[in-house]
VMD Tcl script that builds the backbone (N, CA, C; Angstrom):
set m [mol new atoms 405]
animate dup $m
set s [atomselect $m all]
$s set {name element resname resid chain x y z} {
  {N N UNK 1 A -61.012 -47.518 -121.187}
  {CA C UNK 1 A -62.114 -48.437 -121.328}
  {C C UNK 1 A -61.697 -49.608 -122.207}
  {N N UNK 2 A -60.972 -49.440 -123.845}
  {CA C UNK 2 A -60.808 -50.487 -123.914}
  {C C UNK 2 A -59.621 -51.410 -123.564}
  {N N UNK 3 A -58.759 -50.801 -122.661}
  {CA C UNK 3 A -57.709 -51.565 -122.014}
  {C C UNK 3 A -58.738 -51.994 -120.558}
  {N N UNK 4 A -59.702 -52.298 -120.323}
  {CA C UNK 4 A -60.384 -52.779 -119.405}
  {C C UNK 4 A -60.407 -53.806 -119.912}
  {N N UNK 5 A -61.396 -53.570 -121.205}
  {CA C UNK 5 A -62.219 -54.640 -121.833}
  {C C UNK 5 A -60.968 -55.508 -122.463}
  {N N UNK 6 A -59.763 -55.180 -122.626}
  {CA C UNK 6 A -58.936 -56.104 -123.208}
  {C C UNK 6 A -58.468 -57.330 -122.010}
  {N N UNK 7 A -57.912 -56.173 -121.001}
  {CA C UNK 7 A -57.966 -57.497 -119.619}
  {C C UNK 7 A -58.489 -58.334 -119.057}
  {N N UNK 8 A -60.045 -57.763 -119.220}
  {CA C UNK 8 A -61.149 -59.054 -119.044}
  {C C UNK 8 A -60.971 -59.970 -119.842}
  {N N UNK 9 A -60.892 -59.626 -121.097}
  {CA C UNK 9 A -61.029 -60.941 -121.716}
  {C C UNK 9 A -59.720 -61.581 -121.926}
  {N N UNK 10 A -58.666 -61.108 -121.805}
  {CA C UNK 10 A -57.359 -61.977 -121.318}
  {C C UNK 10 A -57.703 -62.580 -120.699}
  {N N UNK 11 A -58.116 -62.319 -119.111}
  {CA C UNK 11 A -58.200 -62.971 -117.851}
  {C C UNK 11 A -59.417 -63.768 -117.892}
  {N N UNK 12 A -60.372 -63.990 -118.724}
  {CA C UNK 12 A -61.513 -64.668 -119.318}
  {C C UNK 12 A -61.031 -65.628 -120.103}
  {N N UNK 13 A -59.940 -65.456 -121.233}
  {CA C UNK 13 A -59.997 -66.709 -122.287}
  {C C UNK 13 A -59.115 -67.866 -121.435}
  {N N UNK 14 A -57.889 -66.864 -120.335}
  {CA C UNK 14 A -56.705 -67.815 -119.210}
  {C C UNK 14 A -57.461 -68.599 -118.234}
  {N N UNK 15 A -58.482 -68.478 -117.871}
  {CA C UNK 15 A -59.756 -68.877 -117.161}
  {C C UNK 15 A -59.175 -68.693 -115.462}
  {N N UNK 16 A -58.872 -67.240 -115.279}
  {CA C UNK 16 A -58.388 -66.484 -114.111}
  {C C UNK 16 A -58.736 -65.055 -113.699}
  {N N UNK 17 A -60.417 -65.733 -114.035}
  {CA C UNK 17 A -61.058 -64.369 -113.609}
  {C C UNK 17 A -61.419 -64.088 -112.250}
  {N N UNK 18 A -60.732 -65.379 -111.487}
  {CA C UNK 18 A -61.716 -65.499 -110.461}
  {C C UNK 18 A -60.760 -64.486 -109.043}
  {N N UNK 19 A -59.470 -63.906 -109.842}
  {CA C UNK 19 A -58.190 -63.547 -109.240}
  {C C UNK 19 A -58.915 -62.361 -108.837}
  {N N UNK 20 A -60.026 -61.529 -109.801}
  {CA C UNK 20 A -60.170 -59.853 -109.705}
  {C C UNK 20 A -61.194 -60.182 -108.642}
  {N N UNK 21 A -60.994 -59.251 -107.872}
  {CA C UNK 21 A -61.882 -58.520 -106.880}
  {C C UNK 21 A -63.115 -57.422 -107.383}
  {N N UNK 22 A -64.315 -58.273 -107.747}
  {CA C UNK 22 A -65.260 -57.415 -107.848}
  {C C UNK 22 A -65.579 -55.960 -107.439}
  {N N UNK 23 A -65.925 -56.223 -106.034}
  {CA C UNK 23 A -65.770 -55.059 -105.601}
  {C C UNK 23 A -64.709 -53.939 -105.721}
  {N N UNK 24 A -63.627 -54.665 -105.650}
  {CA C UNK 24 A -62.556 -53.179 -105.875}
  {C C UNK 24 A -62.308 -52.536 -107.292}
  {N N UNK 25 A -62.952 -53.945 -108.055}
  {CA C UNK 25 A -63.078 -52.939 -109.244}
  {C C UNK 25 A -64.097 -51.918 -109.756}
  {N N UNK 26 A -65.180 -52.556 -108.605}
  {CA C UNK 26 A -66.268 -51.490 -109.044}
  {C C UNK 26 A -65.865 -50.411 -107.908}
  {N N UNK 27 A -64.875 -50.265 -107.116}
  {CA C UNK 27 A -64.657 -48.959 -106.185}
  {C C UNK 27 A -63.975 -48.120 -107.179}
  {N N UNK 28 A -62.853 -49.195 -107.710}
  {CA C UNK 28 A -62.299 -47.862 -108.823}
  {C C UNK 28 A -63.019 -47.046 -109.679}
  {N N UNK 29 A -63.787 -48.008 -110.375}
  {CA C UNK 29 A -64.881 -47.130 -112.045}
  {C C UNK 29 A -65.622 -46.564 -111.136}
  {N N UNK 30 A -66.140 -46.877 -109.736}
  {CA C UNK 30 A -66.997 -45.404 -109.398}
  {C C UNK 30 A -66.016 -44.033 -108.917}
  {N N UNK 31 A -64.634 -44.415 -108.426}
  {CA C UNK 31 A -63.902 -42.987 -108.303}
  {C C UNK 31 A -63.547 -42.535 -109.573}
  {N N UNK 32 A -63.123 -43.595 -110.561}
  {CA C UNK 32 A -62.664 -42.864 -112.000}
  {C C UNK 32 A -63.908 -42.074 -112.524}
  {N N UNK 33 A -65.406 -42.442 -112.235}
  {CA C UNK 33 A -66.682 -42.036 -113.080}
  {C C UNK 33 A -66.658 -40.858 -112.245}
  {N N UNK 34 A -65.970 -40.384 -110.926}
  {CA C UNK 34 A -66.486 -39.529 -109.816}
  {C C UNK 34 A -65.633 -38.141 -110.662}
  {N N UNK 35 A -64.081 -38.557 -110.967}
  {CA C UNK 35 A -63.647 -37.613 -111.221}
  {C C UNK 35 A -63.531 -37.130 -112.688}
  {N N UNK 36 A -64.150 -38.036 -113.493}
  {CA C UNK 36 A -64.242 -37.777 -115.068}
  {C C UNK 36 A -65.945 -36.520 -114.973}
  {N N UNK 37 A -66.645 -36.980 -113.756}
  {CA C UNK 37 A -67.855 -35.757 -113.876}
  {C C UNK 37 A -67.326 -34.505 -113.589}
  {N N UNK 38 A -66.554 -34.463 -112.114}
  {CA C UNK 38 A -66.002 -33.211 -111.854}
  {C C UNK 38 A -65.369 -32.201 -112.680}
  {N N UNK 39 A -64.371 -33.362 -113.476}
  {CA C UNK 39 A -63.432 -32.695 -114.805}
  {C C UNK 39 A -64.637 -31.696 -115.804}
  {N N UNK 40 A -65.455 -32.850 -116.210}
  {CA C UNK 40 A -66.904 -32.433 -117.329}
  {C C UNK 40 A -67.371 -31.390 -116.868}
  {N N UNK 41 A -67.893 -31.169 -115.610}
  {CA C UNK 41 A -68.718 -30.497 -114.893}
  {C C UNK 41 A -67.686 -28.964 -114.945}
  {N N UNK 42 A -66.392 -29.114 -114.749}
  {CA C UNK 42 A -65.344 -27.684 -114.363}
  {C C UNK 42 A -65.328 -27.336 -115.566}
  {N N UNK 43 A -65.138 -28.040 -116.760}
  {CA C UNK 43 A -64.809 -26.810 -118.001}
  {C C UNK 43 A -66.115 -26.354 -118.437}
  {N N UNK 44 A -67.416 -26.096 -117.887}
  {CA C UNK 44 A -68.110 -25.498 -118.446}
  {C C UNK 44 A -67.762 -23.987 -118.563}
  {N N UNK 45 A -68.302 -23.012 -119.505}
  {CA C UNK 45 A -68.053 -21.784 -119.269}
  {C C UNK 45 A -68.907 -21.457 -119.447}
  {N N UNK 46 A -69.127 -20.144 -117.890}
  {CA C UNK 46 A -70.220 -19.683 -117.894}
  {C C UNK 46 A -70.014 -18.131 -118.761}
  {N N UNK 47 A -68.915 -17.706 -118.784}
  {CA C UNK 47 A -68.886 -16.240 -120.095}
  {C C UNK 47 A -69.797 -16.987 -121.592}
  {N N UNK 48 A -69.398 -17.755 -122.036}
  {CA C UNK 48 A -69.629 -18.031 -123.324}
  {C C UNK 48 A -71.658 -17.812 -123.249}
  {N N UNK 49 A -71.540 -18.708 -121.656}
  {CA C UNK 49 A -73.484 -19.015 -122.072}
  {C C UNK 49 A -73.862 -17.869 -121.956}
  {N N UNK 50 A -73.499 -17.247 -120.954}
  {CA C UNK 50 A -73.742 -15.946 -120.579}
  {C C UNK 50 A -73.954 -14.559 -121.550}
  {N N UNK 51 A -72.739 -14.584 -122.570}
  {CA C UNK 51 A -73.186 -13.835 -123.901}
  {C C UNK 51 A -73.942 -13.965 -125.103}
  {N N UNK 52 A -74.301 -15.334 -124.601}
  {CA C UNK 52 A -75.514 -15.418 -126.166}
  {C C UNK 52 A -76.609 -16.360 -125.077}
  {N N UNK 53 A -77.293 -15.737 -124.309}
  {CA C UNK 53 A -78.288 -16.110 -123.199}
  {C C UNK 53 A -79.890 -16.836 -124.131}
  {N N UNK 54 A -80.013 -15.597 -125.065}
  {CA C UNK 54 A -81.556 -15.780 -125.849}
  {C C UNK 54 A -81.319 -16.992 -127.001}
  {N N UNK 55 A -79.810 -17.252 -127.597}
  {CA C UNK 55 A -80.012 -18.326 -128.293}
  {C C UNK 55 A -80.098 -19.501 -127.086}
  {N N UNK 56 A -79.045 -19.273 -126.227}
  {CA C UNK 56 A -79.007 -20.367 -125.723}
  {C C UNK 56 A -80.421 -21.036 -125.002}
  {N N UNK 57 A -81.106 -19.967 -124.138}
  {CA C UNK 57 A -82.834 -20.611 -123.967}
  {C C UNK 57 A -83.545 -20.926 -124.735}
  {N N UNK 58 A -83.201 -20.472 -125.784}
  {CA C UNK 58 A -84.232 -21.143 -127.026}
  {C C UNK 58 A -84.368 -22.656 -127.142}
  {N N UNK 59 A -82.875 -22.686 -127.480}
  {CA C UNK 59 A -82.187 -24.093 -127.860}
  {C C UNK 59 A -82.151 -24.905 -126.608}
  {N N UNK 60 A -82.756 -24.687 -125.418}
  {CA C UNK 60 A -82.307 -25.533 -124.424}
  {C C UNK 60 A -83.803 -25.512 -123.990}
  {N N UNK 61 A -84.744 -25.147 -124.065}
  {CA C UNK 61 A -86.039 -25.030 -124.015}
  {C C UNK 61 A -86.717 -26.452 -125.012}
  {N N UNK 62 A -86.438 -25.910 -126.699}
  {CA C UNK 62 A -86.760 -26.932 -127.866}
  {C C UNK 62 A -85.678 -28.283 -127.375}
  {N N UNK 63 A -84.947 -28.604 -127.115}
  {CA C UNK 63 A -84.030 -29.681 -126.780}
  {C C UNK 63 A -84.260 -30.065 -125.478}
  {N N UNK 64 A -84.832 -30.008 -124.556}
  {CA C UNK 64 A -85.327 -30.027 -123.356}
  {C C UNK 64 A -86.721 -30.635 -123.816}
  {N N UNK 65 A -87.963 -29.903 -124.221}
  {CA C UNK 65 A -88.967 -30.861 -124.671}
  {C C UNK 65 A -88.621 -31.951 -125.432}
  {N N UNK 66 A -87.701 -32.307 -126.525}
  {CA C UNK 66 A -87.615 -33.484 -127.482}
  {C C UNK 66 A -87.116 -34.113 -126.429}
  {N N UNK 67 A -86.021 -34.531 -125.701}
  {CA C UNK 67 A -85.823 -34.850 -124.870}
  {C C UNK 67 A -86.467 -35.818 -124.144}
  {N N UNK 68 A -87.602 -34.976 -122.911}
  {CA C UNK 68 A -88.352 -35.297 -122.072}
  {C C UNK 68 A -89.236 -36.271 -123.063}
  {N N UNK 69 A -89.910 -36.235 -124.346}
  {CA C UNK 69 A -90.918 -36.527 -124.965}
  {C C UNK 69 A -90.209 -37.983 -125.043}
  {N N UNK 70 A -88.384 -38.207 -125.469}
  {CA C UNK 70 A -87.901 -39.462 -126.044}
  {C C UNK 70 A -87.652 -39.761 -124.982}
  {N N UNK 71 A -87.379 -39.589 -123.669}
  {CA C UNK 71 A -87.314 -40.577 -122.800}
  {C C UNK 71 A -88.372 -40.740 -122.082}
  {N N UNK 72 A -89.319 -40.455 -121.837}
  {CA C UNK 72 A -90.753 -41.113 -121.504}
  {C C UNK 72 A -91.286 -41.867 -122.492}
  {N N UNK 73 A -91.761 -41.238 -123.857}
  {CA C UNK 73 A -92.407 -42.333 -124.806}
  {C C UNK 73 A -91.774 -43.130 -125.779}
  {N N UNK 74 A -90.133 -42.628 -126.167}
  {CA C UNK 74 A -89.704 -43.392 -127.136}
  {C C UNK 74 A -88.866 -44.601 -126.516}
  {N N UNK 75 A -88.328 -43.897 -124.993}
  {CA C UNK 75 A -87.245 -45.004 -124.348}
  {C C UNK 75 A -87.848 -46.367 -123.906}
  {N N UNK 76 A -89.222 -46.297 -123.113}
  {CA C UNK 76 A -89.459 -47.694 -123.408}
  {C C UNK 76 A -90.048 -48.518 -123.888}
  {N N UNK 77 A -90.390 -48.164 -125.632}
  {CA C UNK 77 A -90.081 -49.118 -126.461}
  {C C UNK 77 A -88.650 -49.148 -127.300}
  {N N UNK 78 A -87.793 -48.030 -126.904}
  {CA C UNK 78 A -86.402 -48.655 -127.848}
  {C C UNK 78 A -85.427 -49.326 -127.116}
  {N N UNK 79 A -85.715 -49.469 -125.815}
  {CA C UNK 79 A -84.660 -49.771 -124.659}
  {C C UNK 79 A -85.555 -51.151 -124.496}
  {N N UNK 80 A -85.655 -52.229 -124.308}
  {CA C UNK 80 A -86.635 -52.961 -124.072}
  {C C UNK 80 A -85.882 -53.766 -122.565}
  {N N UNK 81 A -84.992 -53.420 -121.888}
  {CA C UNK 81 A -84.607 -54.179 -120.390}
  {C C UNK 81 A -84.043 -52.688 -119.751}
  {N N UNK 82 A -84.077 -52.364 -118.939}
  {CA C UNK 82 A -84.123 -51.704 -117.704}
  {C C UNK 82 A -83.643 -50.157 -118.469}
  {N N UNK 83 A -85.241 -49.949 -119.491}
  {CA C UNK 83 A -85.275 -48.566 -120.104}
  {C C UNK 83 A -85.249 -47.408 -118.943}
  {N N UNK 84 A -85.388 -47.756 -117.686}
  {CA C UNK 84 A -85.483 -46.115 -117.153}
  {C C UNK 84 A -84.186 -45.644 -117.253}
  {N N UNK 85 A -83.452 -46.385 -116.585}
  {CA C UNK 85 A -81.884 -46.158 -116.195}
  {C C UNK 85 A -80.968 -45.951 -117.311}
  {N N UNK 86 A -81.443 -46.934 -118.511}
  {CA C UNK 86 A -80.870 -46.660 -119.774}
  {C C UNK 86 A -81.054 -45.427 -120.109}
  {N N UNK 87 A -82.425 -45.382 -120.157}
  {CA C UNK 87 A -83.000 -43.449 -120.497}
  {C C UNK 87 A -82.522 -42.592 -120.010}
  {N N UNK 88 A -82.267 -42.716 -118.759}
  {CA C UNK 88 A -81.925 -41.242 -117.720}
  {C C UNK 88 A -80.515 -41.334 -118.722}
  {N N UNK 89 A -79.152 -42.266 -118.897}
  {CA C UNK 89 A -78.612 -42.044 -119.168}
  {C C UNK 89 A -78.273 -41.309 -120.792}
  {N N UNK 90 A -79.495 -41.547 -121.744}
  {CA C UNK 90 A -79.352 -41.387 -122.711}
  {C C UNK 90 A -79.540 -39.869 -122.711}
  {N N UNK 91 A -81.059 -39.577 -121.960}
  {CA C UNK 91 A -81.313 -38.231 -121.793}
  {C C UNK 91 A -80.374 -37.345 -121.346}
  {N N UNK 92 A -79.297 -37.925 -120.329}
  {CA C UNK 92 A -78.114 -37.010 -119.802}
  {C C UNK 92 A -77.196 -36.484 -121.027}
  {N N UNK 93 A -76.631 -37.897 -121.556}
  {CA C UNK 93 A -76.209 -37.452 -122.758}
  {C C UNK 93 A -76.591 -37.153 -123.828}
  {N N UNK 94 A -78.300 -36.508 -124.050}
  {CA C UNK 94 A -78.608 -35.676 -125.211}
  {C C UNK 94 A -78.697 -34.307 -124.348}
  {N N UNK 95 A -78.735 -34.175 -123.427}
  {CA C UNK 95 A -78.570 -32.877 -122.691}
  {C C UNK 95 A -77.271 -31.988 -122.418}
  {N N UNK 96 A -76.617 -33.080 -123.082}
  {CA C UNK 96 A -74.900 -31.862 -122.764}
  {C C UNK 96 A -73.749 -32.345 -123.551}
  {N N UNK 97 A -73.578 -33.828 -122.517}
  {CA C UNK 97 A -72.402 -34.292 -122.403}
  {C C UNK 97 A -72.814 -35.841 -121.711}
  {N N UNK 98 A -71.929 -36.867 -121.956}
  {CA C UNK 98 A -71.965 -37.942 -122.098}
  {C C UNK 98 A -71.545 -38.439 -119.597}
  {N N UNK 99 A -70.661 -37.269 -119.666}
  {CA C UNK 99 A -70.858 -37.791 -118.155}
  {C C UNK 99 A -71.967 -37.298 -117.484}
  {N N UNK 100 A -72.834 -36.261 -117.839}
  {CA C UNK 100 A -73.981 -36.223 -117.371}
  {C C UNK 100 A -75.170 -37.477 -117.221}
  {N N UNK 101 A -75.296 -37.779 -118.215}
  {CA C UNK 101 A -75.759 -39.071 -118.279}
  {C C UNK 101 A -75.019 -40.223 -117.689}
  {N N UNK 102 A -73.985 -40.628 -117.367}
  {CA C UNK 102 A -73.825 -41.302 -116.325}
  {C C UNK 102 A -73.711 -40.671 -115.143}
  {N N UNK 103 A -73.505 -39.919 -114.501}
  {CA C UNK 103 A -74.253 -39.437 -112.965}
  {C C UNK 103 A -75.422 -39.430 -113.195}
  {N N UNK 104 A -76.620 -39.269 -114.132}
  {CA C UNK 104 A -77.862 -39.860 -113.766}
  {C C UNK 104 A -78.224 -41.136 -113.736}
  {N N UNK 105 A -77.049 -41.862 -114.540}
  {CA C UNK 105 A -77.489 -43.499 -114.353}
  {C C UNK 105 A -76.738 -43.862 -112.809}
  {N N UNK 106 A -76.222 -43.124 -112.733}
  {CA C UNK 106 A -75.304 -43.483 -110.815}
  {C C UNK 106 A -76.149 -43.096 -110.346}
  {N N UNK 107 A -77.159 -41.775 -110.039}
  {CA C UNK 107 A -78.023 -41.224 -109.349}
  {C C UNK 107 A -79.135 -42.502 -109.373}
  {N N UNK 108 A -79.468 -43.262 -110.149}
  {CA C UNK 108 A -80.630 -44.210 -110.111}
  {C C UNK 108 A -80.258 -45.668 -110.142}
  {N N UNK 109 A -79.074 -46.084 -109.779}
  {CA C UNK 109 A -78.181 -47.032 -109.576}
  {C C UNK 109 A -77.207 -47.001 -109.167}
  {N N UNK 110 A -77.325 -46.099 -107.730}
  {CA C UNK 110 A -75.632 -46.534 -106.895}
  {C C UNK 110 A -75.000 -47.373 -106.805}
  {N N UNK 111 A -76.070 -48.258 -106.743}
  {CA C UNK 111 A -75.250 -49.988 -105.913}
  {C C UNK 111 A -75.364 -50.825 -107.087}
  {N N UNK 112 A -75.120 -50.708 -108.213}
  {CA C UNK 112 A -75.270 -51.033 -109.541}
  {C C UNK 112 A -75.761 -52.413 -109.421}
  {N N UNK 113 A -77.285 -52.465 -109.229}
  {CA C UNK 113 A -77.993 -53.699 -109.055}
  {C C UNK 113 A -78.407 -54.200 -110.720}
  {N N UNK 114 A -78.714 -53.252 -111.552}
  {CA C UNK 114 A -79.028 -53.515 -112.792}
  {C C UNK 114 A -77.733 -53.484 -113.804}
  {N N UNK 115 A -77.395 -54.207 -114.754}
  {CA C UNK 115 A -76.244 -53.881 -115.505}
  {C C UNK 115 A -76.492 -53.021 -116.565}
  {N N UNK 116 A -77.590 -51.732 -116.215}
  {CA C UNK 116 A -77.803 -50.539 -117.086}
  {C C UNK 116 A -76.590 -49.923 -117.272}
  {N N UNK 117 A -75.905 -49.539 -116.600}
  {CA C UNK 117 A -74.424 -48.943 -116.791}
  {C C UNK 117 A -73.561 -49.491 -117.463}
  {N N UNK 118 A -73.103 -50.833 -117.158}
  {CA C UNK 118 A -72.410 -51.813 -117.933}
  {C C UNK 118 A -72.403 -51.854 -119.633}
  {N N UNK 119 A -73.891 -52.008 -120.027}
  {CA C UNK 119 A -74.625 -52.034 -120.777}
  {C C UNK 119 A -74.250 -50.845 -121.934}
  {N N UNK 120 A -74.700 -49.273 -121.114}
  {CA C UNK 120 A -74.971 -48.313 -121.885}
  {C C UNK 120 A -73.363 -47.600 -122.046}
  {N N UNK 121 A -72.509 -48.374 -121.013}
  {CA C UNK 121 A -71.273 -47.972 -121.393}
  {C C UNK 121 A -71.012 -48.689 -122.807}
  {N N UNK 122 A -71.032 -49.331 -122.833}
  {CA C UNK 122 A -70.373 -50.111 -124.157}
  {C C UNK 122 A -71.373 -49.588 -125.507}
  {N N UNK 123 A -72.329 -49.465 -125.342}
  {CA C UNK 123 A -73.237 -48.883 -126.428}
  {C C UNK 123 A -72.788 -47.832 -126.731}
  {N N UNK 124 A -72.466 -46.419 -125.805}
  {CA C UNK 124 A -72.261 -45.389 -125.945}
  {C C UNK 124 A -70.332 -45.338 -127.040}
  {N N UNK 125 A -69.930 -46.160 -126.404}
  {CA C UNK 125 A -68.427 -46.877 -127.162}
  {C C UNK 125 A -68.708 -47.041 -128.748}
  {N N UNK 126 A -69.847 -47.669 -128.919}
  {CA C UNK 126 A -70.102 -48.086 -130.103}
  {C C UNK 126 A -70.715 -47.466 -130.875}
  {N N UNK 127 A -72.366 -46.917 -130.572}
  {CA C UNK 127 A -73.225 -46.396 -131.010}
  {C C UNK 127 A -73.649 -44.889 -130.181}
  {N N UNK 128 A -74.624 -43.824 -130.873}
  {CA C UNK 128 A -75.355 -43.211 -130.079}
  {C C UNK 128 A -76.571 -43.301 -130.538}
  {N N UNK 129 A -77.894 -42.874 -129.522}
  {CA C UNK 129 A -78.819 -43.026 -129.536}
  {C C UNK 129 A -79.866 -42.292 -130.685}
  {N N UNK 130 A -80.901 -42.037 -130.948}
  {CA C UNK 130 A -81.868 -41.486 -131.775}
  {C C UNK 130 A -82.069 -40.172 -131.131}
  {N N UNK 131 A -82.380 -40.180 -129.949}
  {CA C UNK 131 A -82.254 -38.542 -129.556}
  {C C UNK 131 A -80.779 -37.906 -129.516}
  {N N UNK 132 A -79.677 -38.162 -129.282}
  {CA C UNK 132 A -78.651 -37.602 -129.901}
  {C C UNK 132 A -78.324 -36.895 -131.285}
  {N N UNK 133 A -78.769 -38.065 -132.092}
  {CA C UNK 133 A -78.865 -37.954 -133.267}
  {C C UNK 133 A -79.016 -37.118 -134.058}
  {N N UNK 134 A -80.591 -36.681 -133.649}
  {CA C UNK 134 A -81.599 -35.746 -134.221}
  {C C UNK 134 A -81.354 -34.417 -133.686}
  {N N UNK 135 A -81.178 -34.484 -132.557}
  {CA C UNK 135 A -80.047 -33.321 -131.802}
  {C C UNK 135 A -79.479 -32.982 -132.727}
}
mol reanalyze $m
mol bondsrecalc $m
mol representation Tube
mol addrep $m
């Protein structure tokens, strides 16, 4: 990511941006985002959840309501431009793991019409959110 962001702005300050192919760059970050979920998604282990079942529903029950509560009522007033998509993604990543939340911001922006992704990538780089947090 930030050898992305370093090339852009090479190819931004040389004023030869006009060389990259949009589209093929957004074909790549959606196969690189395709196989960074798969990766996320394979090392789960199901022995580990599996032997401590009653903590784990507890904790995924109470973190599941805070959750739902911050991305319906807190996300759009802390997100103030295209809070759903921001949210789904924030909520993904207070729910696990950080590529979860982007396959829900892909799930509600395939054709990446909003620059919610754009956006919450670089935030997530920088900052995390209030429901993380408190998590």
């Amino acid at each position: 990511m930030i050898g992305g962001m370093l090339v852009q702005l090479f190819f931004d300050k040389r004023d030869i941006h006009m060389y990259i192919d949009q589209d093929l760059i957004s074909k790549i970050s959606g196969f690189a985002l395709d196989v960074l979920l798969v990766s996320a998604l394979a090392t789960l282990s199901l022995d580990v959840i599996g032997e401590n079942i009653v903590p784990f529903l507890l904790l995924a029950f109470v973190a599941m309501v805070w959750n739902v509560f911050a991305f319906l009522k807190l996300g759009p007033r802390m997100i103030p431009e295209y809070w759903f998509e921001r949210g789904l993604g924030d909520f993904g990543q207070a729910t696990g793991m950080t590529a979860t939340g982007l396959l829900l911001m892909k799930i509600a922006d395939p054709d990446h019409q909003t620059p919610a992704l754009k956006r919450s990538v670089i935030n997530r780089f920088s900052s995390n959110r209030l429901s993380v947090a408190v998590l």
